[in-house]
C-alpha positions, 0 to 999 in steps of 0.5 A, a space after each residue: 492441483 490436478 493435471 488438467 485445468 478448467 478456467 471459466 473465462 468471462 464471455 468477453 474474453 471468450 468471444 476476443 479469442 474465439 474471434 481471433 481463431 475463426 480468423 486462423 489466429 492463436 489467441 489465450 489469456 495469459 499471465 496473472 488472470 491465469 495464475 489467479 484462476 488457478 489459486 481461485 481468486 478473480 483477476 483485477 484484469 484479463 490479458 490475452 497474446 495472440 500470433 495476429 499483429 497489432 494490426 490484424 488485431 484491430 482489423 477484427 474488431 470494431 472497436 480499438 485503442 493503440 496503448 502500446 502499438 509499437 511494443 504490440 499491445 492493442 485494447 480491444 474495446 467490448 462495450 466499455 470494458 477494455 482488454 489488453 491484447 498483446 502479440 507474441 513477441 521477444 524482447 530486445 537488449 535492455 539498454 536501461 534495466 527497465 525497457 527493451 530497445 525494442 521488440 519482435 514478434 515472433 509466432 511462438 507462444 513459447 518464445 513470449 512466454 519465455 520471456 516473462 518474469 515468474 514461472 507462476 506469470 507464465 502460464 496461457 489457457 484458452 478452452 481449446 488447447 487448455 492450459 499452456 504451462 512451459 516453465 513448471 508455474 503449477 509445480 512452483 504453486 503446488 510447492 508455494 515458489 516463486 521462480 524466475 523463467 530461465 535465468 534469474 539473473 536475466 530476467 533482473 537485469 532486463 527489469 530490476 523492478 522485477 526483484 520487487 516484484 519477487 518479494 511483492 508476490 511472495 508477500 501477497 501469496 504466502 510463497 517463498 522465494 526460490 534459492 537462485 532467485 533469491 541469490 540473483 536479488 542479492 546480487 543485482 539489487 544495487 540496480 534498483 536505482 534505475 527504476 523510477 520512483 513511481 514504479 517502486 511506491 506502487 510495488 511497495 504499497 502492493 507489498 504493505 497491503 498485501 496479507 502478509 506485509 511483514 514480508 519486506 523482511 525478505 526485502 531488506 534481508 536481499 538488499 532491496 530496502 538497502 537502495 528503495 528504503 535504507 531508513 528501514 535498514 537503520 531500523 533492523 539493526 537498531 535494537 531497544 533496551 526496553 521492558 516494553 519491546 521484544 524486537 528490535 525497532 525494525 522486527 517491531 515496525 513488521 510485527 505492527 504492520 501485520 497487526 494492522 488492518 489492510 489499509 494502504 494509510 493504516 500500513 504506511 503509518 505502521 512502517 513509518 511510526 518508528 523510523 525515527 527511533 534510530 536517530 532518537 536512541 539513546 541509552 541511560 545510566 541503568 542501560 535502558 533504551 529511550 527515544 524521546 521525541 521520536 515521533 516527531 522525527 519519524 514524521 519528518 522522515 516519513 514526509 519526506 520518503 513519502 514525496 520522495 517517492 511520489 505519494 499523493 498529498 492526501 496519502 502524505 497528510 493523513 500518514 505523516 498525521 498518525 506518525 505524529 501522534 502514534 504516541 500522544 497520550 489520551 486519557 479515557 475520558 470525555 474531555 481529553 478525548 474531545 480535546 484529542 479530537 479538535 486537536 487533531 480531528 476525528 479523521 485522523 483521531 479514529 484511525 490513531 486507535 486502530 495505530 495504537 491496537 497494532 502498536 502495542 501488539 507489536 510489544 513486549 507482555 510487560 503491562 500488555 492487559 493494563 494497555 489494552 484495557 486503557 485502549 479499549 476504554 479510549 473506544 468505549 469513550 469515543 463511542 460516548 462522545 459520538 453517542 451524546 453528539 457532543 461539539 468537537 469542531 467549528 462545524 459542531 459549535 452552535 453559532 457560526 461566522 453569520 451569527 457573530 456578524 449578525 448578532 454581533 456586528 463582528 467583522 470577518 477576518 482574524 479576530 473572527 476566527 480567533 472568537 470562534 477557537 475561543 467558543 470552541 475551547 470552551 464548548 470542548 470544556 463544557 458541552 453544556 454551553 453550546 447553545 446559540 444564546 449562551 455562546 452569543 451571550 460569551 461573545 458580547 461580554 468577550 467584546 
């Protein structure tokens, strides 16, 4: 990276502190837009400081939205994309870890910046001064560090979510947390506990699907996990005893979440598939490791650290699916793969073989070709299944609830439904019989 920095701004951004400086106000896009430009990605958004007031900030333009107007952050309205525009401003006494009491403003663009939490966050640029870099954020990005502003321990204990923040960025950058910084999150982790459960699923998902999601490692090594996940602890310092695993359960879960694809749910089933091992283990005679009904118990576990931290149903459901079934054995063949299907159903089933791929690459070399050719196979037939489109639900089977009624003179409810699972096993059998007639032709002789 040289010296001098050129960042295209979008022509929105450029006209809102153009705006601003013909009215004698300092104005620059500030914080990660800033960052992410410099690495060369496309910021998710674009925030922009400015010495105006929120007030003077809404004079100038037509259209505003308060979002935050006592802490002085206005959105400034540019056909229907929003910017967020933010006065310079020094935060107040942190009474709770998270939210100052309250902030003044103040004209210096350094004072704000100081108050930032990474010294890669806090960079400003606008096209006329160029970039603003106080705090030694471009050297922290040539040596791949993430970096308090000033010190650490402030900086945590104005918002403890910031520790998250520290392992969430090092996981998504690649970067290496500095040894202060690291130190101040050993210490002040305990203070977690005053963030709010939202708050901690957001970073936490932001971390599982970032490029290198085995970084909660560093989560549990600082203490993180210790209060936002101790489940996970348990796992890093339960070791198995098996010719199939090299790591322990914990180092298995992160080597599996790096095997799988960037998929919020795909990552979530992998971090949860296994935390059940440490309360199945249990060691036999010839002192090998067993962990019979864990997947039942990690899908317990995973419901209920999901709705403690505040996931959605869908999320919850499809997660605690493949938890469930992460280890249900399917042969490579058309029945059992139709009968796995109906079981669980083709929403859960296709991504059960992508938490199986990841699964087995996350153990030992013992019978590893065998595994995955078993595995590879399970798709090749699944793509046959698909393939002859043959009947795997209630939607597939040839005669409906209508039919029974018309043809049959069967009356909706229970028996119904049951008369319907019925055909479906049989279907699901032999592919063969769903037709309209024959299954009509089933159901008058079941009757």
């Amino acid at each position: 990276m040289g010296k001098i920095v050129r960042i295209a701004l979008p022509e929105k951004v450029k006209y809102i502190i153009g705006t601003m400086a013909e009215a004698g106000y300092e104005a620059y896009a500030v914080g990660g837009c800033v960052r992410d430009c410099i690495l060369g990605r496309t910021p998710d958004d674009w925030d922009i400081t400015t010495s105006a007031s929120p007030y003077q900030v809404k004079a100038l333009f037509p259209h505003t939205i308060d979002t935050g107007i006592r802490h002085g952050t206005v959105t400034v309205m540019v056909g229907r994309e929003g910017f967020e525009v933010t006065t310079y401003r020094i935060d107040g006494v942190y009474e709770d870890g998270r939210h100052p009491r309250e902030v003044a403003f103040t004209a210096s663009l350094g004072e704000d910046l100081k108050r930032r939490d990474f010294t890669i966050n806090a960079m400003a640029y606008n096209g006329q001064a160029g970039l603003v870099d106080l705090f030694g954020g471009m050297e922290d990005m040539e040596r791949k560090v993430i970096r308090c502003v000033g010190n650490p321990a402030e900086r945590f204990g104005e918002d403890a979510l910031r520790m998250m923040r520290a392992v969430r960025f090092s996981a998504q950058l690649g970067y290496r947390i500095e040894e202060e910084t690291a130190a101040a999150i050993k210490k002040l982790s305990p203070n977690l506990v005053l963030v709010s459960a939202e708050r901690i699923q957001a970073e936490l998902v932001k971390l599982a699907t970032s490029p290198h999601p085995g970084n909660l490692r560093l989560a549990y090594e600082t203490g993180i996990t210790k209060v936002i996940l101790p489940e996970f602890d348990a796992c890093m310092e339960t070791g198995q005893k098996n010719i199939h695993h090299c790591y322990s359960v914990g180092e298995h879960i992160l080597e599996s979440m790096e095997a799988v694809r960037a998929d919020k749910v795909l990552r979530l089933a992998m971090l949860f598939h296994d935390m059940g091992k440490p309360a199945a283990f249990t060691v036999d005679d010839g002192g090998v490791g067993h962990f019979h009904g864990h997947p039942e118990v990690s899908r317990e576990l995973a419901e209920k650290i999901l709705k403690r931290l505040r996931f959605d149903n869908h999320t919850i459901h499809m997660v605690t699916e493949l938890v469930k079934y992460h280890d249900y054995n399917v042969e490579p063949q058309m029945g059992s793969v139709r009968r796995a299907i109906m079981k669980m159903g083709e929403d859960i089933f296709l991504p059960l073989l992508e938490v199986k791929r990841a699964d087995l690459a996350a153990q030992s070399s013992y019978m590893r070709e065998e595994k995955e050719a078993r595995l590879e196979a399970l798709y090749q037939v699944y793509g046959q299944v698909k393939a002859r489109e043959q009947c795997v639900s209630l939607k597939d089977l040839a005669v409906t609830g209508k039919d029974l009624i018309k043809e049959t003179g069967m009356e909706p409810g229970p028996e119904m439904g049951a008369m319907l699972r019925r055909l479906l096993d049989m279907v699901v059998e032999e592919p063969s019989l769903n037709e309209r007639e024959t299954l009509l032709g089933k159901v008058k002789e079941f009757l």
